[in-house]
C-alpha positions as CSV (number, residue, x, y, z in Angstrom):
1,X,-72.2,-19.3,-110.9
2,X,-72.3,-15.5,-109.4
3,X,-68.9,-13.9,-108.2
4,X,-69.2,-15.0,-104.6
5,X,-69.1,-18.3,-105.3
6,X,-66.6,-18.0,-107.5
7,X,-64.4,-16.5,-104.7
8,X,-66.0,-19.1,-102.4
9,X,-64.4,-22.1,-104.6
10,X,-61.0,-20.5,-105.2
11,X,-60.3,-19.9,-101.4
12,X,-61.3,-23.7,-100.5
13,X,-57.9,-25.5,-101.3
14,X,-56.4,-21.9,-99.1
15,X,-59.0,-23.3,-96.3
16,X,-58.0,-26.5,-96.0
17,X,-54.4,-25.4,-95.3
18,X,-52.6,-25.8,-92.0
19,X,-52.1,-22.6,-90.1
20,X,-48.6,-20.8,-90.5
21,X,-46.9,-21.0,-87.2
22,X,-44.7,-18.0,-86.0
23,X,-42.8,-19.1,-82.4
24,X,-41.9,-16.3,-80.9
25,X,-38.8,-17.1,-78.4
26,X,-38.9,-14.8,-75.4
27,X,-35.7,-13.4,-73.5
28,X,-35.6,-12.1,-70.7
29,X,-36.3,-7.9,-70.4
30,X,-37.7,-8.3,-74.4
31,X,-39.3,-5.1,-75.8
32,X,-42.9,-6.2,-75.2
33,X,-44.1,-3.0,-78.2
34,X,-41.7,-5.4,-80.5
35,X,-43.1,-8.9,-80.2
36,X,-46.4,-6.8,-80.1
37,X,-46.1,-5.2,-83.7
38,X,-45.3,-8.4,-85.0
39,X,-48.4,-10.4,-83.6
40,X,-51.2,-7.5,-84.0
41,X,-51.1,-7.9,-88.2
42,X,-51.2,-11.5,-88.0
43,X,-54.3,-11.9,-85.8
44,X,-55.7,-8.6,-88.0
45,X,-55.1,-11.0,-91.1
46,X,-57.2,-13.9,-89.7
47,X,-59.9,-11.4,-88.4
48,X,-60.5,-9.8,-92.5
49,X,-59.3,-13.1,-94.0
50,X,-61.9,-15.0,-91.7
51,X,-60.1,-17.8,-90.8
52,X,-57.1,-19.1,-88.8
53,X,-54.0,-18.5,-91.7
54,X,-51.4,-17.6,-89.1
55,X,-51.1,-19.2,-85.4
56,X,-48.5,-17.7,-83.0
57,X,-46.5,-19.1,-79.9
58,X,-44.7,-17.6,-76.8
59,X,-42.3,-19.3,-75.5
60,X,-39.3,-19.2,-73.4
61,X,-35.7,-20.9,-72.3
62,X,-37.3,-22.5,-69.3
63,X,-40.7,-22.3,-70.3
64,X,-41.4,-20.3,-67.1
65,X,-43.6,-16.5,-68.1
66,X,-40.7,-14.3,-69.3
67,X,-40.9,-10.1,-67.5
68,X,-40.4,-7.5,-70.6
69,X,-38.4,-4.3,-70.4
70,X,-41.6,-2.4,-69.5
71,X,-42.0,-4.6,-66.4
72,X,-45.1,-6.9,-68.0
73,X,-44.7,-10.4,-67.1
74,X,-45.9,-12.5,-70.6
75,X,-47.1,-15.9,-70.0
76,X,-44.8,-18.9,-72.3
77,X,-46.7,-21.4,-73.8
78,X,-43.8,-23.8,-73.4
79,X,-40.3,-24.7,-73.0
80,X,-37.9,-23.5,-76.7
81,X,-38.0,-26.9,-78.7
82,X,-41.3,-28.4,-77.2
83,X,-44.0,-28.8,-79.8
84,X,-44.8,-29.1,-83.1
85,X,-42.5,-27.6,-86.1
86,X,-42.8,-23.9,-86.8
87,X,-42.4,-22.0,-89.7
88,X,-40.9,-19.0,-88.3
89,X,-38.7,-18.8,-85.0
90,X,-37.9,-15.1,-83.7
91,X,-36.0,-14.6,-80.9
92,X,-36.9,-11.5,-79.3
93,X,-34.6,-9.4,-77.0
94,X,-34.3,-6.1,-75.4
95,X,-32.5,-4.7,-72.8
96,X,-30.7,-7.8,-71.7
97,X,-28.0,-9.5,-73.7
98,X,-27.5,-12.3,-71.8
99,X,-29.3,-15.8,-72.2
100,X,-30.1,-17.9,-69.1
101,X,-28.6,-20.8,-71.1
102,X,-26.6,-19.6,-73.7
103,X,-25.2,-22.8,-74.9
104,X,-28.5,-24.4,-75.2
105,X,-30.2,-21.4,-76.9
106,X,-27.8,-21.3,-79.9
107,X,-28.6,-25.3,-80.3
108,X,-31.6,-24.8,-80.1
109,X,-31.6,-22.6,-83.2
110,X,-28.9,-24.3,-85.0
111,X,-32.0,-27.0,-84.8
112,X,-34.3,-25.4,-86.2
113,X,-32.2,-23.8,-88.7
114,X,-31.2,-27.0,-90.0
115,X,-34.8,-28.3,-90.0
116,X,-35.3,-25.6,-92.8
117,X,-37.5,-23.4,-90.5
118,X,-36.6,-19.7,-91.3
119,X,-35.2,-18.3,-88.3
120,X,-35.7,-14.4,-87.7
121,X,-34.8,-11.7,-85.1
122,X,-36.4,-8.7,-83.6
123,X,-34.7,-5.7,-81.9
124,X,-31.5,-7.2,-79.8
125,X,-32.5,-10.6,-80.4
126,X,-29.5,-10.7,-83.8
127,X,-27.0,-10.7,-81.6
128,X,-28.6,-14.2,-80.4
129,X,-28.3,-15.2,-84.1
130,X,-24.7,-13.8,-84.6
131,X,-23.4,-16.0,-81.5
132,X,-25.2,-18.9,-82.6
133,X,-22.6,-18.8,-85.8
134,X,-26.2,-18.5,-87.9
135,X,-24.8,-14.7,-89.6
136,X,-21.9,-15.8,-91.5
137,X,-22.1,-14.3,-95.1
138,X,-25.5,-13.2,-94.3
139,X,-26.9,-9.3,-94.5
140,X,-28.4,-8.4,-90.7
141,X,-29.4,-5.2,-89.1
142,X,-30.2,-4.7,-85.1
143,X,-31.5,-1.5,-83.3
144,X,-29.4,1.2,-83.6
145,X,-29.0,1.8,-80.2
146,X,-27.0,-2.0,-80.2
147,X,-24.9,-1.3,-83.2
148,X,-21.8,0.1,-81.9
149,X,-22.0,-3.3,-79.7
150,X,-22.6,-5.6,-82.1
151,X,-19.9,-4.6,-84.5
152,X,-17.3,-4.7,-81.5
153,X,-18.5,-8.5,-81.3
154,X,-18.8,-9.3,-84.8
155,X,-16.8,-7.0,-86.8
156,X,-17.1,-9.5,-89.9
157,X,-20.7,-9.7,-90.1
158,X,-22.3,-7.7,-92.8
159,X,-24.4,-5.1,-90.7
160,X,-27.0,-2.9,-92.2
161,X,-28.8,0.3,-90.9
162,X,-32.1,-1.0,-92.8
163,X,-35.4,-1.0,-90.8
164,X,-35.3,-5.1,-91.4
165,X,-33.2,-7.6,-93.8
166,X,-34.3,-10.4,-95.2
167,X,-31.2,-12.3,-96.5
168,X,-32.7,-16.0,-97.6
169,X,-33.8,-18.0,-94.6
170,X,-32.9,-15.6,-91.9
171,X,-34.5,-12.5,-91.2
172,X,-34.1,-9.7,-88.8
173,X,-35.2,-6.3,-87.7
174,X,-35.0,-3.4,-85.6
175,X,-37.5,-3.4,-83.5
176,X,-40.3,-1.3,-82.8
177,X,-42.8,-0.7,-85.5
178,X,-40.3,-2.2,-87.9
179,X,-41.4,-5.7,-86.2
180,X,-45.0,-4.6,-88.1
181,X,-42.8,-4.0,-91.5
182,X,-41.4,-7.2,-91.8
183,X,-44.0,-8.7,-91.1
184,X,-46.4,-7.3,-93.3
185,X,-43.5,-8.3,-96.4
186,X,-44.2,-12.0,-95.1
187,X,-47.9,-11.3,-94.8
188,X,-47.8,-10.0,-98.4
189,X,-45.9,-13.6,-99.6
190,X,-49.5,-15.0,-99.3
191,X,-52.2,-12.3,-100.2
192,X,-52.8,-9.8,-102.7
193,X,-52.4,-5.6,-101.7
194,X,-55.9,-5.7,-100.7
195,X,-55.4,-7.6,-97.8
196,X,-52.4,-5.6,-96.7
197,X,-53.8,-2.1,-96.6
198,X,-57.0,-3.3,-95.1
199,X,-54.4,-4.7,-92.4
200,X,-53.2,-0.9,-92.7
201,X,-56.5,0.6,-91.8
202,X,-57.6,-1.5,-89.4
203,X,-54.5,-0.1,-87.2
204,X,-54.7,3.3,-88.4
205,X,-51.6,3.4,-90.1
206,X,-51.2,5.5,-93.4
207,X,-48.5,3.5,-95.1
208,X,-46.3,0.1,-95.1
209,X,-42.3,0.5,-94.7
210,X,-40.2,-1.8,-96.8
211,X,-37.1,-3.1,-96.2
212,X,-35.3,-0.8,-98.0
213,X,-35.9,2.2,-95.3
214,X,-33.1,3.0,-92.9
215,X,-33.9,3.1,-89.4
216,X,-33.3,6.4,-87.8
217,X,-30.1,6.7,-86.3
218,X,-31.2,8.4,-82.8
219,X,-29.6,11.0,-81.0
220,X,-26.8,11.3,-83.7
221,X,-29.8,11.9,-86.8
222,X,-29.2,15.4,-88.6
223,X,-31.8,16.0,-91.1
224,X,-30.5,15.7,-94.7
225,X,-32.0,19.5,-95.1
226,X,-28.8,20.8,-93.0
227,X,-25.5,22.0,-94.8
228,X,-23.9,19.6,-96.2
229,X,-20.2,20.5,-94.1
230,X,-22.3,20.3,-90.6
231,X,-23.8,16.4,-91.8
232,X,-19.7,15.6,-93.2
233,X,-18.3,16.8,-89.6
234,X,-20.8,15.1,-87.5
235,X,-20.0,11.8,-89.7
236,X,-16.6,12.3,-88.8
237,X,-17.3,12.8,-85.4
238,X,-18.8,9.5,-85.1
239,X,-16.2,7.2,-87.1
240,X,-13.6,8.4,-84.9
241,X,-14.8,8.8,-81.3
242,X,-11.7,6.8,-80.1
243,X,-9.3,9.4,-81.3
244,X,-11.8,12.5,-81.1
245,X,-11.0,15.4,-83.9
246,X,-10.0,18.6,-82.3
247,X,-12.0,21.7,-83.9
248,X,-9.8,22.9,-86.0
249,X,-9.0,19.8,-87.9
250,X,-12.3,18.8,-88.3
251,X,-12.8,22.4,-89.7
252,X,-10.7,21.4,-92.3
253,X,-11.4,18.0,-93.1
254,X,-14.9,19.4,-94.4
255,X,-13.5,22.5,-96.2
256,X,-15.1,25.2,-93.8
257,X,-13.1,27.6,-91.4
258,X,-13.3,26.7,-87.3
259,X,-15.4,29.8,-87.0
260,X,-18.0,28.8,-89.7
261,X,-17.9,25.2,-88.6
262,X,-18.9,26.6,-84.8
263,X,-21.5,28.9,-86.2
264,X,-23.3,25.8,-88.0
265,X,-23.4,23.3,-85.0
266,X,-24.7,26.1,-82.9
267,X,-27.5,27.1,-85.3
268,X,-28.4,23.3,-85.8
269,X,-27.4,21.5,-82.8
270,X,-27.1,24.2,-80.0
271,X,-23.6,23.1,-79.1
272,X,-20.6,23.9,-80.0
273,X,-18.3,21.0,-81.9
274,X,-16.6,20.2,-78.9
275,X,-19.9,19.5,-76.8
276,X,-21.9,18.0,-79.6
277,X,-18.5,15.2,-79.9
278,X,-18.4,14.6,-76.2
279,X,-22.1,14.3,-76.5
280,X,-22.2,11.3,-78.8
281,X,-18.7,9.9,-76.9
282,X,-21.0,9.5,-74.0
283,X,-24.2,8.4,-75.7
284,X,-22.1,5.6,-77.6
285,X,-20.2,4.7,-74.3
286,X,-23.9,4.2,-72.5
287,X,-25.0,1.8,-75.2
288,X,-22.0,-0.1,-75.1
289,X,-22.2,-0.4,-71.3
290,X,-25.8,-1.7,-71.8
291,X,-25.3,-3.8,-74.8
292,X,-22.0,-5.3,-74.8
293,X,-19.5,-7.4,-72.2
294,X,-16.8,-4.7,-72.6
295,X,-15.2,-3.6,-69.5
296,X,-15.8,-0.1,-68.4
297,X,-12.1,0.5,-68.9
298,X,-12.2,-0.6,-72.4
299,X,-15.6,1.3,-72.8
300,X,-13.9,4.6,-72.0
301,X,-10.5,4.0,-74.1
302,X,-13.5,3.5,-77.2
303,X,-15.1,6.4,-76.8
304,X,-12.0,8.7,-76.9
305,X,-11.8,9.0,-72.9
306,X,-8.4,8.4,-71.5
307,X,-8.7,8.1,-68.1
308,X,-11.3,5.7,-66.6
309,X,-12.0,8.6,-63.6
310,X,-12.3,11.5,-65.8
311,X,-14.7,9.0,-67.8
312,X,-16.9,7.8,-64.8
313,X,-16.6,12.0,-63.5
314,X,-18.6,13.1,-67.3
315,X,-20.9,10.3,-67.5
316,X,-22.3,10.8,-63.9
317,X,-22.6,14.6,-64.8
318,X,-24.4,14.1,-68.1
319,X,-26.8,11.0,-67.3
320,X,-27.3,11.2,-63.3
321,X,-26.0,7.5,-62.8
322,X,-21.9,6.1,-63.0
323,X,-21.0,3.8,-65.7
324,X,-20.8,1.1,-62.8
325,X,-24.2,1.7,-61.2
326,X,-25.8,1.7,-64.6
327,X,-24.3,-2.0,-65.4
328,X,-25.1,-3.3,-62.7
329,X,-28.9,-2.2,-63.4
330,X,-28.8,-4.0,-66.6
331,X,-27.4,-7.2,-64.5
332,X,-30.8,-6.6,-62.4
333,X,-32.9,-6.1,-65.8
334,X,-33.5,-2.4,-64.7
335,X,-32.2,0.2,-67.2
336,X,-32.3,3.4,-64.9
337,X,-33.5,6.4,-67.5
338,X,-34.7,3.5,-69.9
């Protein structure tokens, strides 16, 4: 017996197995690049495994097609619940956090959760899990644009800045190309290395994330080549927006005079402290409008802005749109500047 048959008979019993089925629930305005990274290296799989291993489904609360953020309209295979048993059930958000039918979404994965099928989430879609009480005593990370949000909602749920967390049966990730990451770890449950990096080249990617890689934390990301006071102040800055540090105190607080403090921001930053902390006042009060219930009121008192005018006045100047305007584009699924 040569080496090819060999190989032949050891991949028979693999052959005869029944597809693993990923059900991908669609909500409304989902990140279409999300759902996207987490099908391409499954059907890749099938293609340099030659044979069907994984199956994948769309599908949606009212099983009518579902429009992504980008303004794509995907087709749903079915109503959420119809069909056979998956193995994996992601729900997959964006820019909208609301649910057509909230009540029924969350038992409809309280179902499946119970019927041992591991339930995952990509980019918003945690927040789905976290309402549906399914991230109690579990490890979760969301985008980073929807943290400050989510820990306003759930303050007691254990929230990480990794690209993905696996924590048992539940699963989640932040979006994007991380969608590819987790994947891949699930991917790699069932083959050898081989298989992954040939995945790997056949996308033209150089190299697999794991799970232990924190997301980049957007606008407010410093290298960790800058001084060492700058990367303390700008933390600070950012744990205490509600009650915003005035210059000289934050000076302090990192062991550098006001006038070095200012020289280092400028160099790095091109702001002075007191621009680059309104800055990330307004850049966290624009994710809360477009990833939480809070009222605009409460949005400005959180972000360190004590009048709701003066608030609604800087927001306007610095993103073109008032905190109203852009709410109610999120109501419409249209994210003006998105």
């Amino acid at each position: 017996m040569n080496d090819d048959q060999g190989q032949s008979e050891a991949q028979a019993p693999a052959n005869a197995r029944k597809p693993i089925l990923f059900e991908f629930v669609l909500l409304d305005a989902f990140s279409m690049l999300s759902v996207i990274s987490a099908i391409e290296p499954l059907r890749v799989a099938n293609r340099i495994l030659g044979r069907e291993v994984y199956e994948w489904r769309l599908v949606s609360e009212d099983g009518d097609s579902v429009q992504a953020s980008n303004g794509i309209v995907a087709q749903s295979e079915g109503l959420v619940g119809e069909g056979g048993r998956p193995d994996y059930t992601f729900v997959c958000a964006g820019l909208s956090l609301v649910a057509r039918h909230p009540t029924r979404l969350s038992a409809f994965l309280n179902r499946r959760f119970a019927a041992g099928v591991t339930l995952g989430a990509i980019s918003m879609g945690t927040i789905f899990l976290a309402r549906a009480g399914l991230l109690r005593n579990r490890r979760c990370t969301i985008h980073w644009e929807g943290q400050p949000a989510f820990k306003e909602e759930f303050p007691e749920i254990d929230l990480t800045r990794a690209i993905y967390e696996i924590d048992g049966s539940i699963m989640t990730c932040a979006g994007g190309m991380s969608s590819f990451d987790l994947v891949m770890e699930l991917i790699a449950r069932d083959h050898d290395q081989r298989v992954l990096r040939s995945i790997a080249n056949q996308l033209q990617l150089d190299r697999i994330r794991t799970g232990g890689m924190l997301q980049s934390p957007g606008t407010e990301h410093i290298p960790d080549t800058t001084p060492k006071q700058l990367r303390q102040a700008i933390k600070l800055l950012g744990d205490n927006m509600e009650h915003p540090m005035a210059p000289a105190a934050l000076a302090s607080s990192v062991g550098a005079s006001r006038r070095t403090l200012e020289r280092l921001f400028i160099k790095y930053t091109g702001m002075t402290p007191s621009k680059y902390c309104k800055m990330l006042r307004l850049e966290r009060s624009r994710d809360l409008l477009l990833h939480s219930n809070m009222p605009i009121l409460d949005v400005a008192v959180a972000t360190g802005f004590r009048s709701g005018s003066y608030f609604s006045f800087c927001f306007s100047e610095y993103y073109g749109i008032s905190p109203s305007s852009l709410r109610q584009g999120v109501v419409r699924g249209k994210v003006p500047g998105s």
